[in-house]
C-alpha positions in Angstrom: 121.6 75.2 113.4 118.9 74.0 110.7 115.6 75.6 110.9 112.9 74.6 108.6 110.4 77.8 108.4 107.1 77.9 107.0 105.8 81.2 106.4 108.8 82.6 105.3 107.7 85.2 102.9 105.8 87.4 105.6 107.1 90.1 108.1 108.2 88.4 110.9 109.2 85.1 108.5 111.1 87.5 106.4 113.2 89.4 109.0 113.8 85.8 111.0 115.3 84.1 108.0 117.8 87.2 107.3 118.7 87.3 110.9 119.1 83.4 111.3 121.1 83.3 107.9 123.1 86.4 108.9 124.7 84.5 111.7 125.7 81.6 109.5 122.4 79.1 110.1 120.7 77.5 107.6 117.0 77.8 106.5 114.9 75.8 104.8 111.6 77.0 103.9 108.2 75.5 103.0 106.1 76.6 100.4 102.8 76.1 98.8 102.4 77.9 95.8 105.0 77.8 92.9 108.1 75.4 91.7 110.7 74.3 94.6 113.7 75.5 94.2 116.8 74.2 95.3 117.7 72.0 98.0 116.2 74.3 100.9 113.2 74.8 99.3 110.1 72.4 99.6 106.5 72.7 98.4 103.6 71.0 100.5 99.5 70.7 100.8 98.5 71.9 104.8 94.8 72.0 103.5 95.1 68.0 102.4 98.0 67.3 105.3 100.6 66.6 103.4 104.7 67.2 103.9 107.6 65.5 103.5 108.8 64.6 106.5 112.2 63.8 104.4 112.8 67.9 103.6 112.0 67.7 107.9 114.7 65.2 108.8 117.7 66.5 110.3 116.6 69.6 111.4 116.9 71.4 114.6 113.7 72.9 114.8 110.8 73.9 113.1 108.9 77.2 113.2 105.8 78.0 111.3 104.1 81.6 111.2 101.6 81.0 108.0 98.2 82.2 108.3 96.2 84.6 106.0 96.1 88.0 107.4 93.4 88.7 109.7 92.8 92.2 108.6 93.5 91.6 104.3 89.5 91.4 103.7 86.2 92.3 104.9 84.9 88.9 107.1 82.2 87.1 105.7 81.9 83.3 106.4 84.2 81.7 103.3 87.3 84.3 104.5 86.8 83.7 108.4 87.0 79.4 107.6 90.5 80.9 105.7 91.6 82.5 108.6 91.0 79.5 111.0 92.2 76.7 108.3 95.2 78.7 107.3 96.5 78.0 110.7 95.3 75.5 112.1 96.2 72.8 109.4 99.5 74.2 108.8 100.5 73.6 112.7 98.1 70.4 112.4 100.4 69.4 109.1 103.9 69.7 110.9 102.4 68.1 114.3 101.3 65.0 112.8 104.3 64.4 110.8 106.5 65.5 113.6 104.3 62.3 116.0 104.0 60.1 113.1 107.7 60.1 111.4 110.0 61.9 113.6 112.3 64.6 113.0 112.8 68.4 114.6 112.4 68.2 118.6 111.5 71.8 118.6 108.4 73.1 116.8 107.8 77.2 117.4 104.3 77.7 116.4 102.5 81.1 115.6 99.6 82.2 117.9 98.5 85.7 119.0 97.3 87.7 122.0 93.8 87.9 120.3 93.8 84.6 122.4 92.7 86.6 125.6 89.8 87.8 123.5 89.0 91.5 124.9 90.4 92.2 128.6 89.4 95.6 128.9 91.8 97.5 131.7 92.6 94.3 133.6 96.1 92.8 133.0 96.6 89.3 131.1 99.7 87.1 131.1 100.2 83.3 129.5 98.4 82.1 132.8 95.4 84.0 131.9 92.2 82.1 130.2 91.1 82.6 126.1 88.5 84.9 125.7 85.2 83.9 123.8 85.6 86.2 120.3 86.4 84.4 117.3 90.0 85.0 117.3 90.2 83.6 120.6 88.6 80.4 119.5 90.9 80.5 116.3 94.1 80.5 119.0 92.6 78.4 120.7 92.8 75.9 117.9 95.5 77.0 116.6 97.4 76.3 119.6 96.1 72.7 120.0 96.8 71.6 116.5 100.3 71.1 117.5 98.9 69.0 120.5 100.0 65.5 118.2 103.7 66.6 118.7 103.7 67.8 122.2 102.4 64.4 123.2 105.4 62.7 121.0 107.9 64.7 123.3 108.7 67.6 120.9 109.4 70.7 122.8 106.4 72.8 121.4 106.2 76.6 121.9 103.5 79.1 121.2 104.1 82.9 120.4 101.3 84.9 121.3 102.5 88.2 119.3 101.1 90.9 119.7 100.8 94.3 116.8 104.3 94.2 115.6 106.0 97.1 114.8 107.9 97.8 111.5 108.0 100.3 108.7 107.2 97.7 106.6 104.0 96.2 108.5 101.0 97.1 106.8 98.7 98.6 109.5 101.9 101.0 110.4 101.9 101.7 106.5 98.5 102.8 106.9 98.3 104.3 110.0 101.4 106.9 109.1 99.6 107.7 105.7 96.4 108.5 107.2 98.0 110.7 110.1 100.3 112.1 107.7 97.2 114.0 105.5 96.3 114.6 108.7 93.3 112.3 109.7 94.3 110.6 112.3 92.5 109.8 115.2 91.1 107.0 118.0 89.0 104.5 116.9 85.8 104.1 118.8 86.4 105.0 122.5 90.4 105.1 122.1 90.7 103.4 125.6 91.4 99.7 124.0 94.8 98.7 125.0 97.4 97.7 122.0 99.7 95.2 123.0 102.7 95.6 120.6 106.2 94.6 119.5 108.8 95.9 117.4 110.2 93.4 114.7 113.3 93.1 116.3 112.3 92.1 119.2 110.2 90.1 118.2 113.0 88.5 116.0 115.0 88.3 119.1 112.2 86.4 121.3 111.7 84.1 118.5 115.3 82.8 118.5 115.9 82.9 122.4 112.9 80.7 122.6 114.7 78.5 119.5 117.6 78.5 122.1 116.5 77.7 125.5 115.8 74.2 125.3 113.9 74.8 129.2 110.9 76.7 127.7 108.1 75.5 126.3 104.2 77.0 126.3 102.8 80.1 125.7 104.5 83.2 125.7 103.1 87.0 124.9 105.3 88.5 122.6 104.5 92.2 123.4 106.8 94.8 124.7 106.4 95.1 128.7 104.6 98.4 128.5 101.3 98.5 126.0 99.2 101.4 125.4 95.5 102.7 124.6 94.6 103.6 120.9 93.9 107.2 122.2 98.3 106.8 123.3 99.4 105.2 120.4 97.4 107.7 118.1 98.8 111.0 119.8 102.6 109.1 120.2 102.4 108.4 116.0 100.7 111.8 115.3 103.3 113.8 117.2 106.2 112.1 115.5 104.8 112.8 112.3 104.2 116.4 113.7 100.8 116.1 112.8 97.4 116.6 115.0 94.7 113.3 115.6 92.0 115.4 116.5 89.6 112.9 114.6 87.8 109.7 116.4 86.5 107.0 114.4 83.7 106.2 115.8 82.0 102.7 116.7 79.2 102.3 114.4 81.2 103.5 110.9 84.3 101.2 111.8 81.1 98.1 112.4 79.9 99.9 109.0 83.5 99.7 107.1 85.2 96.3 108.8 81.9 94.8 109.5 82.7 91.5 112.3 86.6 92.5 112.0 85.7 96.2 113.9 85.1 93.8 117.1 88.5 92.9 117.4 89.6 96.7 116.8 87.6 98.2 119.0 88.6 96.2 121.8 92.1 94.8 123.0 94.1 93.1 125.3 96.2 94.1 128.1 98.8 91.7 127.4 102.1 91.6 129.1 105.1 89.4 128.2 105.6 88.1 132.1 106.8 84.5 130.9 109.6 85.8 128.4 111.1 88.5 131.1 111.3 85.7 134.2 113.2 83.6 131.8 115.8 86.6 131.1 115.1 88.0 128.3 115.5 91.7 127.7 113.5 94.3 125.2 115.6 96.5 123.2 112.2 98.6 122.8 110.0 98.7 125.9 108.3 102.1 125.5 106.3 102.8 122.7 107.9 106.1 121.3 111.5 105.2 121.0 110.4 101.8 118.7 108.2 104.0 116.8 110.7 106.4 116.3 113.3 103.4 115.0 110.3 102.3 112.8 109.3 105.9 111.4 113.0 106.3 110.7 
C-alpha cells in the first residue's frame, strides 16, 4: 500500500508512518516548511490551496492529521484563526484536488471529540450532534472541508480522537512532572469526563479504517471506557506513588488558559460505538493498564 501522510512529524503522524513502513508500505509525506527531499517527500501551500496532485497520483490513500496544537499558546483571536485554518485548509487542499484531478479513493481526515462540545454525564457516540464551543465549530469545519471529495466518490473518513495516550504526548509529559513533585490534582470540579486513547490503538484504528473499504464517516477514537479528571488524576498519581490532594480550581485555570480553560474544564463522554460494531478490538480499554504501558 501507498499512503501519502500529511502531518507526519507529530505523535500520532509519527508512530503511523513507523508502523505502516514497518510492515513494508510505503509513505510519502507532505510538508510545508523546508527543502523536499527525495522522491517521497513533497512540499505544498494549504493556506494558498496548493498541492501537487502529481506527488498524489497512484496512491492508495491519503491521510492528513496537521493542525497547530490546540493547547501550544494562550488563545487570543490571531492563534484561534491558526487553529481553525491549520485544519480546515489542509483537508480543504487535499479535497479539492482529490474532486478536481483525481487520485487516492480514500482520504482519512483528522477531527476530534471536542466535536460534541461539552456533554456533561450523558453519553455521545458518532450519531450524536456538535456542540456549540469553538472547537465544536472548528470540527465542524474541519469535517466539511473534505466535503469536495466525498461528493467526487472518495471514501472519506473522519477520526474523532480523543486525549491520546503516550509517554511522548505533551499533556502526559506534563501531567507526570507535575504529579511527580507532588502537585497534582483535579482541575475545577474534577467531574469532566476524558475520553482517551493510547497511541497504539489509536495507530491500530487508523489503519483498520485505511483497510475496510465498507466504512466511511465519523468514528470516536477513544478507548470504550473514559473517565472523570478526578479518575484519571488519582489512577496517574497512584502510579507514580504520589498523592493529588490539590484541585485546580475554575477561576485560576480561566486566569492561566484564558478561553482554552473552557474546553478543560468540561468534556465529553465520548464512546467509540461505530469502531467496535465494525470489529475492531482495543488492546487498552481501561485506563490504568494503558497508563501503566505509557508510564513504563
Amino acid at each position: 500500500m501507498e499512503i501519502v501522510l500529511a502531518g507526519a512529524s507529530g505523535l500520532i503522524g509519527t508512530a503511523l508512518a513507523d508502523s505502516l513502513r514497518a510492515d513494508g508500505h510505503r509513505v510519502k509525506q507532505l510538508v510545508r516548511g523546508g527543502a523536499a527531499s527525495g522522491p517521497d517527500v513533497d512540499r505544498w501551500d494549504p493556506a494558498a490551496g496548493r498541492v501537487d496532485p502529481t506527488f498524489l497520483a497512484g496512491a492508495d490513500a491519503v491521510v492528513c492529521l496537521s493542525g497547530v496544537g490546540v493547547g501550544d499558546r494562550r488563545w487570543n483571536d490571531d492563534y484561534k484563526r491558526l487553529i481553525r485554518q491549520s485544519r480546515v485548509d489542509t483537508v480543504g487542499t487535499l479535497a479539492r484536488s482529490l474532486a478536481e484531478h483525481g487520485g487516492p479513493r480514500v482520504l482519512v481526515a483528522a477531527s476530534a471529540v471536542g466535536y460534541y462540545g461539552d456533554t456533561g454525564d450523558h453519553v455521545v457516540d458518532e450519531s450524536s450532534p456538535s456542540g456549540t464551543s469553538f472547537l465544536a465549530g472548528v470540527c465542524r469545519d474541519w469535517e466539511a472541508a473534505a466535503d469536495p471529495a466525498r461528493s467526487a466518490g472518495v471514501r472519506v473518513v473522519h477520526l474523532r480522537t480523543g486525549l491520546v495516550l503516550a509517554k511522548d504526548a505533551e499533556l502526559v509529559k506534563r501531567l507526570r512532572l507535575v504529579t511527580k513533585a507532588g502537585a497534582g490534582g483535579r482541575l475545577g470540579s474534577g467531574r469532566q469526563f476524558m475520553p482517551w486513547i493510547a497511541l497504539v490503538d489509536e495507530v491500530r484504528a487508523i489503519r483498520f479504517l485505511l483497510d475496510r473499504s465498507d466504512l466511511d464517516g465519523p468514528f470516536d477514537l477513544t478507548a470504550p471506557n473514559p473517565v472523570r479528571n478526578v479518575d484519571f488524576t488519582r489512577t496517574l498519581g497512584r502510579l507514580l506513588h504520589r498523592p493529588t490532594p490539590w484541585a485546580v480550581p475554575a477561576f485560576a485555570a480561566r486566569a492561566v488558559l484564558g478561553e482554552f480553560a473552557g474546553e478543560v474544564l468540561t468534556g465529553q463522554r465520548a464512546l467509540p460505538k461505530r469502531l467496535e460494531e465494525a470489529g475492531f478490538e482495543f488492546r487498552h480499554r481501561d485506563l490504568e493498564p494503558a497508563l501503566q504501558d505509557v508510564l513504563g
